[in-house]
Structures are given as C-alpha cells and as structure tokens.
C-alpha positions as CSV (number, residue, x, y, z in Angstrom):
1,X,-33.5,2.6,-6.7
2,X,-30.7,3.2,-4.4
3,X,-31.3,-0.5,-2.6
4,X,-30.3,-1.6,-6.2
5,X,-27.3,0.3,-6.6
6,X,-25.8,0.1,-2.5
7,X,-24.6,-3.6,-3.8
8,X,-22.9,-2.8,-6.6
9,X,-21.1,-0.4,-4.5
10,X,-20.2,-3.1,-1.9
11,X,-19.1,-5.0,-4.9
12,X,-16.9,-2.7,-6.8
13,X,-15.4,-1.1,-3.2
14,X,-14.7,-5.2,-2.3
15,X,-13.1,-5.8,-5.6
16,X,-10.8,-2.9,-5.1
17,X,-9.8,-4.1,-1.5
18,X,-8.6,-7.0,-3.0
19,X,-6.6,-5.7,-5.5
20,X,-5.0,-3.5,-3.3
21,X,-4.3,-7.0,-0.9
22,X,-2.3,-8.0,-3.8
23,X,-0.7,-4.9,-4.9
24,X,0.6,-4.2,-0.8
25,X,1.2,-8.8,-0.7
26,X,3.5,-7.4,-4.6
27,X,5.2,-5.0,-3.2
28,X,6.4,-6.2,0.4
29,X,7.6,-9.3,-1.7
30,X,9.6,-6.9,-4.4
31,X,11.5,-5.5,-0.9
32,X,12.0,-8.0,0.7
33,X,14.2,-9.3,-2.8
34,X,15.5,-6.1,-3.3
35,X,16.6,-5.5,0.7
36,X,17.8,-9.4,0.7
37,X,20.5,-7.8,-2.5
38,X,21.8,-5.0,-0.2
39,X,24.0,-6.0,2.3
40,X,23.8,-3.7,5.5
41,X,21.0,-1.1,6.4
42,X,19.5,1.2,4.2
43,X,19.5,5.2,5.1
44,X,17.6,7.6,3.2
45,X,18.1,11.1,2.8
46,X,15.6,14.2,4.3
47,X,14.1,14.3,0.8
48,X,13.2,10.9,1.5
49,X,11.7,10.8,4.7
50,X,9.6,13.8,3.8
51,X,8.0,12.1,0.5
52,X,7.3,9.0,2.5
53,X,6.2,10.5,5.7
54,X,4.2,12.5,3.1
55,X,2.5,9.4,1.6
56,X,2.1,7.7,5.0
57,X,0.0,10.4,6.6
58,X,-3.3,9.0,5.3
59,X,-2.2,4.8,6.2
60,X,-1.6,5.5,9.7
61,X,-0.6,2.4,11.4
62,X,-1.4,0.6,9.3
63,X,2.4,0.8,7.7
C-alpha cells in the first residue's frame, strides 16, 4: 500500500514546487515594476525589518 501512495506524494509535493516557481518568478517581476516607479533607494522602518527577517528565517539563502 504505501508503494502506491509514495508517488502520489512525489506528485502532489512536485506540483506544489512549481507553483511556488511561478508564484516567487510573480512576484520578483511585481518588484521589479514597482521598484522601476520609485526613483531612489527604498528604506524600511524597524517594524519592517523585523517582519521580514521574521519571514526569512525559514528561506535561508535562498533569498
């Protein structure tokens, strides 16, 4: 039984990769837009650095 379920899992966990592909591909494009409409650098407050250095701990270097 579990022979027959171990490639559904592969499946379902494959599908997911590449929908997350697309959502990260989504999003970089969306900045780079949205950065390209700001002129100058962007500075964030504390608040902001601690939410995404919050987020972030689990991606790694992947960032």
């Amino acid at each position: 039984m579990a022979k027959f379920f171990h490639p559904l899992f592969v499946m379902i966990a494959s599908a997911t990769d590449r929908e997350l592909v697309k959502y990260v591909e989504y999003l970089k494009a969306e900045n780079q837009i949205l950065r390209a409409r700001i002129p100058g650098q962007i500075h964030t407050t504390a608040n902001e650095r601690q939410k995404l250095i919050k987020l972030c701990k689990g991606i790694g270097r992947a960032i």
